[in-house]
C-alpha positions in Angstrom: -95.6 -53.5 153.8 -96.3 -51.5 157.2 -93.1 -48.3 156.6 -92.4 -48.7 160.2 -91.7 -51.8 160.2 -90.0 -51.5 156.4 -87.6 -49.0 158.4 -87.0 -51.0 160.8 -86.1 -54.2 158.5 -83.8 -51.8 156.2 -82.0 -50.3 159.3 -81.3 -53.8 160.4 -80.0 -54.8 156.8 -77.6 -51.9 157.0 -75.6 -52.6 160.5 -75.5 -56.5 159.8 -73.7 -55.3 156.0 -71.8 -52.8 158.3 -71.1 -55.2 161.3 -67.8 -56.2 160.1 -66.4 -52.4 159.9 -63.2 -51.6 161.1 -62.3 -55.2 161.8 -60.0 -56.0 157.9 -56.7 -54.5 159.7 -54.7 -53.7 162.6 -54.7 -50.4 161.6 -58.6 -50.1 162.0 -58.8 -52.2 165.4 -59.6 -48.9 167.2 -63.0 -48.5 165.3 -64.2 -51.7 166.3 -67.2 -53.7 164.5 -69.3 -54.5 168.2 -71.5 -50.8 167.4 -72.5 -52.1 164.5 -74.3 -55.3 165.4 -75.4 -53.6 168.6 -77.8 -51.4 166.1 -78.9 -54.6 164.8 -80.2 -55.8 167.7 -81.4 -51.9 168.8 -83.7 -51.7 165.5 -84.9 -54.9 165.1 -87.2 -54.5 167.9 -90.1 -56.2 166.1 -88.1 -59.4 165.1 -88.4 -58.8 161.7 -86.1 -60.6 159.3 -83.9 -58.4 157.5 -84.0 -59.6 154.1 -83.3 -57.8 150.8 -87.1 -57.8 149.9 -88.2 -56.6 153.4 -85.8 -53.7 153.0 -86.2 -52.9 149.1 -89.1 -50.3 150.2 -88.8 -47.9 152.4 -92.0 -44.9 152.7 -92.6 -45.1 149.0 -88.9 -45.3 147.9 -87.4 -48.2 145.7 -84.2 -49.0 147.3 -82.6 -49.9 143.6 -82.7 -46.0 143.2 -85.9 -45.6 141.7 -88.8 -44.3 143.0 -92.5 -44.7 142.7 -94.0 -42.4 140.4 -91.1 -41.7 138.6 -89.9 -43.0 135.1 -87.9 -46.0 135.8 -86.9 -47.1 132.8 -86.1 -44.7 130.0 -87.7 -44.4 126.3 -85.4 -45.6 123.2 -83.6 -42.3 122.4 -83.3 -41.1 126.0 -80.0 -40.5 127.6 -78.9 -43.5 129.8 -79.8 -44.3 133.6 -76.7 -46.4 133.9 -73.1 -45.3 134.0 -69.6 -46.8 134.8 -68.8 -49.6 132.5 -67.5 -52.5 134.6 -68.2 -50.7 137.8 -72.2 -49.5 137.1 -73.8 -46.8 138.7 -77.7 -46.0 138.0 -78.6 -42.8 137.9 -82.1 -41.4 139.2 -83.7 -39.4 137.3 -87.4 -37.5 138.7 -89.9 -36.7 136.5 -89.4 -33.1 137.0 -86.3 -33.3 135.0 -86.1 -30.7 131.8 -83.3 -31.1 129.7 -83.6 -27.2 129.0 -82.6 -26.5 132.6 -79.7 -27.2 134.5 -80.4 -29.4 137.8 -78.1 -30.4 140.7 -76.1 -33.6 141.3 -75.8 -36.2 144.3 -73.6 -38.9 144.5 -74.2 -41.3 147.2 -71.2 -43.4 148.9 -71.9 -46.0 150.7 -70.4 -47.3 153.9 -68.3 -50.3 154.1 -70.0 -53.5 153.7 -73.4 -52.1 152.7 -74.1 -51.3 149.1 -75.9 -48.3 146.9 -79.1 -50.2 147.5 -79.2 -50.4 151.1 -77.6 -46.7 151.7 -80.5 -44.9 149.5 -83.0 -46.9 151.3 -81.5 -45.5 154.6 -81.3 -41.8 153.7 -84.3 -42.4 151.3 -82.4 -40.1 148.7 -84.3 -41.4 145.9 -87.8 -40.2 147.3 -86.0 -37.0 147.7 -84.6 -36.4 145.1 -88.4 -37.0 143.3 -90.0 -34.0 146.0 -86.7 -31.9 145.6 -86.0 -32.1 141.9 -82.5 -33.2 141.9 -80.5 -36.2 139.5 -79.0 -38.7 142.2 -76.2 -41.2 141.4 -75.7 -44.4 142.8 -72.7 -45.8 142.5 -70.7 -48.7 144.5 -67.5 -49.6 145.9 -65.4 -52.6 144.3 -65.8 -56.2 146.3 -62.7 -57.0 148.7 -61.4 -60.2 149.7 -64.3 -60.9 152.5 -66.9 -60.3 149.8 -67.8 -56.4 151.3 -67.9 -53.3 149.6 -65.5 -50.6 150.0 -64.3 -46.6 148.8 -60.4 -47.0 148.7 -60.3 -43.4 151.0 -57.9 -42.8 152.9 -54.9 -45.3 154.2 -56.8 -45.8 157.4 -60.4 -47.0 155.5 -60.8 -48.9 154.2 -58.8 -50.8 151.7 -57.4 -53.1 154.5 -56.1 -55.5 151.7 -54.0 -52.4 150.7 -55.6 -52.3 147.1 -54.4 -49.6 144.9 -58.3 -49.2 143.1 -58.3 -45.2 142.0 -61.8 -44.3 143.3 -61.5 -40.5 142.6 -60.6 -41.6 139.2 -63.6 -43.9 139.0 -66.0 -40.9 140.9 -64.7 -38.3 139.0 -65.0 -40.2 135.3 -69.0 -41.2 136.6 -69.8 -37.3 137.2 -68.3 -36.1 133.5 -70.3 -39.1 131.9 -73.5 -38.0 134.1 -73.0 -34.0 132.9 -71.8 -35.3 129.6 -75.1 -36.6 128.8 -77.6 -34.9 131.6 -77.9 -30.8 131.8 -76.1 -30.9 135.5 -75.4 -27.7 137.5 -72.0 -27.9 137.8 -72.2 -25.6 140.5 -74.4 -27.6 142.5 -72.4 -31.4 142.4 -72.7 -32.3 145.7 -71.6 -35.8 147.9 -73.4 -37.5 150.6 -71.2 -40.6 152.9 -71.7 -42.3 155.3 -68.9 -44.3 157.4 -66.7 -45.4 154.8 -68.5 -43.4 152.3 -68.2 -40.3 155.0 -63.8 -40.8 154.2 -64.5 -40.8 150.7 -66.5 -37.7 150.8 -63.7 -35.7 152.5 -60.9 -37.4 149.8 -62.9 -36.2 146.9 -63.2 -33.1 148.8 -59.3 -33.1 149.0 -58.9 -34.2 145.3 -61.6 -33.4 143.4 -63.2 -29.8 145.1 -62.9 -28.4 141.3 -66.1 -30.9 140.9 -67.8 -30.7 144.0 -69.4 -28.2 145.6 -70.5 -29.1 149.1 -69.8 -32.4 151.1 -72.1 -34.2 153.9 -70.4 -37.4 155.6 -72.4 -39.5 158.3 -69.9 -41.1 160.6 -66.6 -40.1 158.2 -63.4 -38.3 158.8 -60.8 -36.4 157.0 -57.3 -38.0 157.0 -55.4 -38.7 160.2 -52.3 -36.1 158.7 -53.7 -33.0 157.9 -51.2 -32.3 155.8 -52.5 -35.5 153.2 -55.0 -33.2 152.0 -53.8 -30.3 149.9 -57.1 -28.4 148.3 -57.4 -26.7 144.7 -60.2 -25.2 146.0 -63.0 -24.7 149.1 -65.9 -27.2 149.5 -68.4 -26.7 151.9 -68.5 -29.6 154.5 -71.5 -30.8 157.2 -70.3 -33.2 159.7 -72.5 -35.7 161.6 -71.8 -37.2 164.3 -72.8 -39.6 167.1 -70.9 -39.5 170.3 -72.0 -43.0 171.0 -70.6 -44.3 167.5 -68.6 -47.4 168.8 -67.5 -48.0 164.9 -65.7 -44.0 163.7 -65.0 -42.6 166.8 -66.5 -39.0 167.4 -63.2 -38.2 169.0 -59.7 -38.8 167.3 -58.5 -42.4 167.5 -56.4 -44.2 165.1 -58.5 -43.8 161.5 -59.4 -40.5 162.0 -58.4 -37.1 163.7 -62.4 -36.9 165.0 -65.4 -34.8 164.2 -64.8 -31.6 165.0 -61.2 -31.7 164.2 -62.4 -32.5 160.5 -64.9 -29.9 160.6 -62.0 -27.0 162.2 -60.0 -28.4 159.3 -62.1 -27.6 156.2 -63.3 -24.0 158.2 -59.6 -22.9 157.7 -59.3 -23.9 154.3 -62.6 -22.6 153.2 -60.8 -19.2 154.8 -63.4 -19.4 158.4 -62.3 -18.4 161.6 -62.2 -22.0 163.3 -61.4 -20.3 166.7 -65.2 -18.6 166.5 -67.7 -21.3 166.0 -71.5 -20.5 166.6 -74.1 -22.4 167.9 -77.0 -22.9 166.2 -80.7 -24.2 167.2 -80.8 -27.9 168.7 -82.2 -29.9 166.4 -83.8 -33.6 166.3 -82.3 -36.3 164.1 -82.3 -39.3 165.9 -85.6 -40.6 166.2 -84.9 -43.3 169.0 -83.2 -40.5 171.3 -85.8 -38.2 173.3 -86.0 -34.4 172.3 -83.8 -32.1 170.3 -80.7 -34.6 171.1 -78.3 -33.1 168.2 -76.5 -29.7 168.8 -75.7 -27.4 165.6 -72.2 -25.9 165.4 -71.2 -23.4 162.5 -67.9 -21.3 161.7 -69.5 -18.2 160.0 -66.6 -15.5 160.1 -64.5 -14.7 157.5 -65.7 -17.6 155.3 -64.6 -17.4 151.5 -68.3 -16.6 149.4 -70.5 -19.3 149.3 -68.5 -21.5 151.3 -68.8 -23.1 154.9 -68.4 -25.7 157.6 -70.7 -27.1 159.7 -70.8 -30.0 162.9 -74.1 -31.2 163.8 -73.4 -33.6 166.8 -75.9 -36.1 168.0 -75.6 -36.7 171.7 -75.9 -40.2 172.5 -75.9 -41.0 168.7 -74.8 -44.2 167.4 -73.0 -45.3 163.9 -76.0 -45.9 162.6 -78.7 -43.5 163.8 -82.5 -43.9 164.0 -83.3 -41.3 161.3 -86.5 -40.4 160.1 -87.8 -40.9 157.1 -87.5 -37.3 155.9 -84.1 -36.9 156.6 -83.0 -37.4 152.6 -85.1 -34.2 152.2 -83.1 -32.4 155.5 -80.0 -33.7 154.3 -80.4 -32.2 150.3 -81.8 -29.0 152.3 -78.7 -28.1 153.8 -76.6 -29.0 150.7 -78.7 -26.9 148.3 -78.2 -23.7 150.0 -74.7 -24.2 148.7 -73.3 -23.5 145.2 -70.7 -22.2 142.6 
């Protein structure tokens, strides 16, 4: 299959799974679902259908979190690819792993409606994590009463039902298992959300920092109380953003205090100066938007060691941005130079 068009099928798989977001609950009205479905259309330029086996590639990667080249399925005596019981989560594993040497950890949260499968094929996690050398989990959300996927968060998203499911139970159980049987860093345990996935970064960020070390949400947001979250310890954060994102507001609204709220939040508790951010080089994530549309800002002074907070904001952004195909590797990049 052409990879443009592959892209361009999987991008459209992802809004129509995350056209419904924000629409479960009065409470979410504010975010809207219209951004969503506006992407759809946006992408799927080409007219190509949008269907699981159109998306399941995506520049070499195997959207069910394997990847070409790699060992897919395990030889008897090997320690297990899947994880979670009821709830499964398949762990990728590259070929570069050595159980003599201690490797990283990402966990990949999906946004609402979408799925494991669909999210790696958009960040194309599991090709990097083959070129980067890193063990990458997928797990998924539990199945509310419209049939979509969701990360019990915060109280804003997106358990509109109000379900009591314990995801930071669930996460946290699935990242002993993984370092229970896999020699995992357990300085380098990082999360990567988007949307819905984004909220559930920051919670286990809140709840869980003595397991993770850095955090990356796409399109996410720390709770609306700032008081809510209550640290043990610092995790590094990197926000992105659109300012055109019609679904998670890039300013504060009703689910969320905004982006760089968020961001100013986690530079004081990981002891930064959030009165003195920095600007860093313009850089170019959005493939569809012309030039270096997405602006870098950093809060370097005073940070704790090994600990910071970062907003990259992509002007004219959407929820869903056009990203390249690379941007797994970018993404893992920025999270490495972080550990514990």
């Amino acid at each position: 299959m052409n990879r443009s068009l592959g892209r361009i099928a999987l991008l459209s798989t992802l809004a129509l799974a995350l056209a419904g977001c924000g629409g479960g609950s009065s409470a979410t009205s504010d975010a809207g679902g219209s951004d969503a479905g506006a992407d759809a259309t946006a992408h799927d330029a080409s007219g190509t259908d949008a269907s699981m086996n159109d998306a399941a590639t995506v520049d070499g990667a195997i959207a069910d979190g394997s990847t070409t080249g790699d060992a897919a399925t395990p030889d008897a005596g090997t320690p297990p690819r899947i994880f979670g019981g009821a709830r499964p989560a398949r762990l990728v594993v590259p070929s570069s792993y050595d159980a003599a040497t201690p490797m990283p950890l990402v966990v990949l949260l999906h946004g609402y409606g979408a799925s494991a499968i669909i999210q790696d094929g958009y960040f194309n996690l599991s090709r990097a994590a083959r070129d980067r050398g890193f063990l990458l989990l997928l797990p998924d959300g539990t199945i509310d009463s419209t049939g979509k996927r969701y990360w019990n968060a915060t109280p804003t998203c997106c358990a509109f039902a109000g379900t009591d499911v314990d995801d930071v139970a669930y996460l946290r159980s699935l990242i002993t298992d993984v370092k229970a049987a896999y020699n995992v860093d357990a300085g380098r345990v990082y999360l990567i959300g988007h949307s819905n996935g984004g909220f559930m970064s920051y919670r286990m960020a809140c709840d869980a920092g003595d397991q993770i070390t850095a955090i990356i949400s796409l399109a996410g947001a720390d709770y609306v109380s700032e008081s809510a979250c209550t640290p043990s310890v610092g995790v590094s954060v990197l926000q992105i953003q659109g300012t055109a994102d019609l679904t998670v507001a890039y300013g504060p609204s009703a689910i969320g205090p905004g982006a760089v709220t968020s961001v100013e939040r986690w530079a004081t508790r990981d002891g930064c100066d959030a009165t003195m951010p920095s600007s860093g080089a313009a850089i170019d994530l959005d493939t569809v938007l012309a030039g270096a549309e997405t602006d870098v800002r950093t809060y370097p002074v005073g940070c704790e060691p090994g600990l910071s907070a970062e907003l990259w904001t992509i002007n004219g952004g959407s929820h869903i941005p056009t990203m390249p195909t690379t941007i797994g590797g970018t993404l893992y990049d920025w999270l490495s130079t972080h550990s514990r």
